[in-house]
C-alpha positions in Angstrom: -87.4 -24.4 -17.7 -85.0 -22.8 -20.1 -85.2 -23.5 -23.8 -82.6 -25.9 -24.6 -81.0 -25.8 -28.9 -79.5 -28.4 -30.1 -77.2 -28.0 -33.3 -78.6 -24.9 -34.2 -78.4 -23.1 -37.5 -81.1 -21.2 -39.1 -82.2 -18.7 -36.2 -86.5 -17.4 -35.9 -88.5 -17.5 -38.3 -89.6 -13.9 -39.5 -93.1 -13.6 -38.2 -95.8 -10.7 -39.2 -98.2 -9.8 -36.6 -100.8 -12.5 -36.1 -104.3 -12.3 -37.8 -106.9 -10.9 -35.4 -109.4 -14.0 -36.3 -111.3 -16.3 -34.4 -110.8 -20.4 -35.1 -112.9 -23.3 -34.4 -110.7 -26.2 -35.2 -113.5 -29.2 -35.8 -111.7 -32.8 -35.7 -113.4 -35.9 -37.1 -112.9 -39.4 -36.4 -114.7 -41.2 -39.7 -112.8 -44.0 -41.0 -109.1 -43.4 -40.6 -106.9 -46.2 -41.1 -106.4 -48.9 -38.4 -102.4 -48.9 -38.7 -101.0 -48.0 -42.0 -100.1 -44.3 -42.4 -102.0 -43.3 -45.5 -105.9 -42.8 -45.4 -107.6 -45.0 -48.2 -110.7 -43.9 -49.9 -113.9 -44.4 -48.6 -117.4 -44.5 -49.1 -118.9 -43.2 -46.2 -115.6 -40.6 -45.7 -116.6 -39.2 -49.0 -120.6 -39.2 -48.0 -119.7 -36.9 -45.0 -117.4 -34.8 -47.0 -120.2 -34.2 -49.0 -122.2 -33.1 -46.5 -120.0 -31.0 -44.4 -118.4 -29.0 -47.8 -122.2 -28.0 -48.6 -122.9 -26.8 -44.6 -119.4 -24.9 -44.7 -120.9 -22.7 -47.7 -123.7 -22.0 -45.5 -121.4 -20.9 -42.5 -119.4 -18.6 -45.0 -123.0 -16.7 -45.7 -122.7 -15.9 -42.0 -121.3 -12.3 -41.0 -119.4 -13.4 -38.8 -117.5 -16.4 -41.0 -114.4 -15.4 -43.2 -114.1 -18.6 -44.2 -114.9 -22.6 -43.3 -112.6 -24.9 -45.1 -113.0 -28.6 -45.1 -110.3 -31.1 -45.3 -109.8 -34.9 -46.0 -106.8 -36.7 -44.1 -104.3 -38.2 -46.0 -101.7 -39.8 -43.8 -101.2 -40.0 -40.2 -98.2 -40.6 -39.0 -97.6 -43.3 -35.9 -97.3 -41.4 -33.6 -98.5 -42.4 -29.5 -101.3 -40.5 -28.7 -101.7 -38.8 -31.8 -105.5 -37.6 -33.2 -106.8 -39.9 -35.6 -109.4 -36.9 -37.4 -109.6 -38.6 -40.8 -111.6 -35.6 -41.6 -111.2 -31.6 -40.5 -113.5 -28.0 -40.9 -111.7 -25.1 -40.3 -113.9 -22.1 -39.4 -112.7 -18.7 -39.4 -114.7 -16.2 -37.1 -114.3 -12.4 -37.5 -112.9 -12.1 -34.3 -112.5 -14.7 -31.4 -115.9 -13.1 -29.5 -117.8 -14.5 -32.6 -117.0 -17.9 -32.2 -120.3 -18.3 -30.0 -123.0 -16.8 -32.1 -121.5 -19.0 -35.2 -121.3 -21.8 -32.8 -124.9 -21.1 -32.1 -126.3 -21.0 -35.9 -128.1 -23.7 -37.2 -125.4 -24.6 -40.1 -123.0 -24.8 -37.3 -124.8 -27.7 -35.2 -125.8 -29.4 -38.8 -122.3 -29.5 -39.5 -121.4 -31.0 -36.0 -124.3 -33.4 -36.4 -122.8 -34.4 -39.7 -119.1 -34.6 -38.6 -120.8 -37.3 -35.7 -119.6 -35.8 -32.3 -116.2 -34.6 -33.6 -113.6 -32.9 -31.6 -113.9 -29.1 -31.3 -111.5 -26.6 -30.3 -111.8 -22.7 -30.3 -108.1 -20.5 -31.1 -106.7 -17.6 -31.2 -104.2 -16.8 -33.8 -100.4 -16.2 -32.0 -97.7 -16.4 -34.8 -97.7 -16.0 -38.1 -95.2 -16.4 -41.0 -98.1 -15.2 -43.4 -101.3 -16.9 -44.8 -102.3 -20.1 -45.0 -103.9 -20.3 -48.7 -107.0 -22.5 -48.7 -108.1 -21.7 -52.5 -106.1 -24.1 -54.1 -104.9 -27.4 -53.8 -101.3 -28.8 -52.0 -100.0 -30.9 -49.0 -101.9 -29.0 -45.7 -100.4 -29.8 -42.2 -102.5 -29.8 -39.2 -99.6 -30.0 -36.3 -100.6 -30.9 -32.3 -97.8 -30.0 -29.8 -97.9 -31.0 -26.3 -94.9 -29.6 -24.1 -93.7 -29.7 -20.2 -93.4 -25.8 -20.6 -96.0 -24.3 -23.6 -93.3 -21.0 -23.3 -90.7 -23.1 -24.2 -92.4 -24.7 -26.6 -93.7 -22.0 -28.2 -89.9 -20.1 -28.2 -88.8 -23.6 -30.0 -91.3 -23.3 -32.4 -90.2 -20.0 -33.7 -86.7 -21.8 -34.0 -88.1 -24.6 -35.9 -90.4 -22.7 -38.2 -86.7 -21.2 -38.9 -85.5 -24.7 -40.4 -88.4 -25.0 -42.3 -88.2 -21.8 -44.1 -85.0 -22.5 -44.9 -84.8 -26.2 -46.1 -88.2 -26.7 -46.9 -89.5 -23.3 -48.5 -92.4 -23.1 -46.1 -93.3 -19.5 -46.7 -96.6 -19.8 -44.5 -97.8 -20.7 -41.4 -100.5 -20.1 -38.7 -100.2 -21.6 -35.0 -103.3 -21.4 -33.4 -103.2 -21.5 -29.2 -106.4 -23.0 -27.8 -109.1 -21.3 -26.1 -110.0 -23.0 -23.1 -108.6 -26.5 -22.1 -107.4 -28.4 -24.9 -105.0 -31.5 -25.0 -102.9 -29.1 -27.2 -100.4 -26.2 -26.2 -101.0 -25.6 -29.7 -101.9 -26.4 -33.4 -100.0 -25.3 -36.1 -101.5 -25.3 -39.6 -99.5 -24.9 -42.8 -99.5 -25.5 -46.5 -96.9 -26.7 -49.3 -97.4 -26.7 -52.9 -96.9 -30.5 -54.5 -98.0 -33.8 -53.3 -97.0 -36.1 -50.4 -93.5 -37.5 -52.3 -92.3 -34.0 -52.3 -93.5 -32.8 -48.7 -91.3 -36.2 -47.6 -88.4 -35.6 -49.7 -88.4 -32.3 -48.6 -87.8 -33.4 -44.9 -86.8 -36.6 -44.3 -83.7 -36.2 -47.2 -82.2 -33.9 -45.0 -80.0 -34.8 -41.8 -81.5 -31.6 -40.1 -85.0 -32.9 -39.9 -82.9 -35.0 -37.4 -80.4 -33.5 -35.9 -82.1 -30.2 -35.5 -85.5 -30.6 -35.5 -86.5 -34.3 -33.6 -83.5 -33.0 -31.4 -84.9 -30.2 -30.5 -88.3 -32.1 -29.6 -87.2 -34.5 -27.4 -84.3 -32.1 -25.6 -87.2 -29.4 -25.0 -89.6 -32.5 -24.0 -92.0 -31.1 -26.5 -94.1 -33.8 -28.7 -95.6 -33.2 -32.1 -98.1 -34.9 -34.1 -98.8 -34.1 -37.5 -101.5 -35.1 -39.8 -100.9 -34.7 -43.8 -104.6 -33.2 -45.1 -105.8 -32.4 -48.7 -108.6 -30.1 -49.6 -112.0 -31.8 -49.7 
């Protein structure tokens, strides 16, 4: 299969050379919403929060941890399929041969314990248009792609990150390829400055988002499946 581009406009993003990191991408199912889109407050949400933001300090004591970020969903989109993880950790492993000695420590199984049999998934870093920055505050984008062909896919990402750049301002991005079997060809993870009105506005206000973009998804037979996160 041949990548296929419809309309297209904006060429590649620029990439830098990918960050030499391990990931463990933790995805928890705690009380997201039944239908609506946007994730309401919630006791026991915020209870497990708690909880995991205090074991993620204890995993960035490790050696091996450059960083474990917690996240709190904030709206799912409909999507068929899609994950549901009301609630995400990001861990950050010097390299991907330390993901089992963190995954072995005692804050790591707490944290799992905590999160209540979550999802887990180990990564590799593959592209990168530059940092994700996890200090401060904005609209995060965790971002599951299945494809027929993950080549393709991944060629149509770089064309898509292209768009972005350009109409959106996205000036960062990390897609993460999964270690192992995964229900992912890969997860790409993002960050915009602002709140959810301008993330939308920023999209769905332009005709590309569907000419170019869900074009491009459905011609390549490539699905996405975003979920909107805040910092915990």
């Amino acid at each position: 299969m041949e990548l296929t581009l419809v309309n297209p406009k904006h060429g590649k993003a620029t990439m830098i050379e990918p960050v030499p990191y391990g990931y463990i991408y933790i995805g928890a199912t705690v009380d997201p919403p039944d239908r609506a889109p946007f994730v309401r407050q919630s006791v026991r949400r915020g209870e497990v929060l708690v909880r995991l933001k205090t074991l993620a300090t204890q995993l960035e004591a490790l050696g091996e941890v450059v960083k474990a970020t917690v996240y709190r969903g904030v709206l799912m989109p409909p999507v068929e399929d899609g994950p549901r993880f009301d609630v995400v950790v990001l861990i950050e492993t010097t390299r991907p041969d330390a993901i089992d000695d963190v995954q072995s420590s005692e804050p790591y199984k707490l944290l799992i314990e905590a999160a209540g049999d979550p999802y887990v998934m180990t990564a590799r870093n593959i592209r990168r248009i530059a940092d994700v920055d996890k200090t401060r505050q904005g609209v995060f984008l965790f971002n599951h792609f299945t494809a027929e062909d993950p080549e393709v896919a991944l060629e149509l990402w770089e064309h898509l990150a292209g768009w972005y750049v350009a109409e959106t301002g996205a000036d960062n991005s990390t897609l993460l390829e999964p270690i192992g079997a995964a229900p992912w060809v890969f997860v790409n993870h993002a960050r915009w400055d602002g709140g959810l009105v301008r993330f939308a506005a920023q999209q769905f206000a332009k005709r590309g988002f569907f000419t170019f973009v869900r074009a491009n998804l459905r011609a390549n037979k490539t699905v996405s499946m975003p979920v909107l996160y805040r910092l915990a």
